[in-house]
C-alpha angles and dihedrals in degrees: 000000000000125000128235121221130187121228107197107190096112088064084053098044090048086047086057093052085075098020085227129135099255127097087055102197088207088049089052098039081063097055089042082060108048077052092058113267111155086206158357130230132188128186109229102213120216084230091035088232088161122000107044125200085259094063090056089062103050092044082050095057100029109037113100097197114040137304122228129187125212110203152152115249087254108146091230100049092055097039072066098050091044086060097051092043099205135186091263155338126224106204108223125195102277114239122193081201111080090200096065123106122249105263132176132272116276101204084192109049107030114091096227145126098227088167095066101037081058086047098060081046100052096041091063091039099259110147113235125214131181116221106211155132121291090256132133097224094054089051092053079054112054087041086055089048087050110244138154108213142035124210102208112221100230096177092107084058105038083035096052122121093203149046095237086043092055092044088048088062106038091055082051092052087043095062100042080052094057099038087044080049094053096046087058096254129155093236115206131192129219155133128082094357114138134165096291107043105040096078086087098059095039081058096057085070120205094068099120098197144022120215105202122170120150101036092053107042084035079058089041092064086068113039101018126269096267088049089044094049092038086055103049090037082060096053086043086051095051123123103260111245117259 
């Protein structure tokens, strides 16, 4: 059965609106949690724009599940993340524009030396994960830099106009998920999924967790953050469709 974590960058980004102190990220991972979350993520900017050092701190020491870490490969960023220590980190595309959008890792075009920066993970048991596109070649990637984990990029599926579009993708996303599977990967799932479209990919089986953020503090807004995660955990919970 498939895992839910939280990712909770949009109560960051709302806090920063007003530059105030509320909505506390570490006070709404708690209440993520008693509503079932099996984990809470936060994405560590290069400009801190949302989720400040600060906020590591407090998940770290408050979070009852596990704590992951989405972030570019900056030194300083990971000299941070050295220091916090925290369940995992998921390795995003570095961008020297702040403005840019997080995008997946491209094996064949960053200058980087991915193997060592899992290396300094690994070596202080933090769990290391890849995001990146459902392609072959990624995956034979993140297994040579020694990772344990992919974050599939989903946006061509949740994003798609049409119903051959979205087949199309999903197909795309079902293949990187049995050939992740079979290199021994943790494979995780994000980007644009929400309550109606996520049954799909719950249906391709052997994705072991699912990363959700706006949906469900967009829902959240509504019904509170506990009801909004109780209800997409139970989605998440439900016997698969034969």
């Amino acid at each position: 059965m498939p895992l839910l974590s939280i990712k909770l960058d949009l109560v960051a980004a709302l806090r920063e609106t007003r530059q105030l102190a509320e909505p506390d990220p570490a006070q709404t991972a708690l209440l993520a949690e008693l509503g079932g979350a099996d984990g809470i993520v936060v994405q560590l900017r290069r400009d801190r724009k949302h989720i400040r050092d600060r906020d590591l701190y407090l998940l770290k020491g408050i979070c009852k599940t596990k704590l992951t870490l989405v972030i570019p490969p900056a030194e300083d960023i990971i000299e941070r993340v050295l220091e916090v220590k925290p369940w995992m980190v998921i390795l995003v595309a570095d961008h020297p524009d702040s403005q840019s959008p997080v995008s997946t890792i491209d094996f064949n075009a960053a200058p980087v030396d991915f193997r060592d920066i899992s290396g300094r993970f690994n070596g202080v048991g933090i769990k290391v994960g890849f995001y990146i596109e459902p392609e072959p070649e990624q995956i034979r990637s993140v297994t040579r830099n020694e990772a344990m984990a992919i974050l599939i990029n989903c946006l061509g599926y949740t994003g798609a106009r049409t119903t051959v579009d979205a087949q199309t993708e999903l197909d795309r996303i079902d293949k990187a998920v049995q050939n992740a599977s079979r290199s021994g990967l943790e494979v995780y799932c994000g980007n644009g999924i929400t309550y109606k479209n996520i049954s799909p990919l719950i249906e391709l089986g052997n994705i072991d967790e699912f990363i959700i953020g706006h949906a469900v503090c967009a829902r959240a807004m509504l019904v509170g953050m506990e009801r909004s995660v109780r209800d997409m955990a139970q989605i998440i919970r439900l016997p698969v469709r034969a």
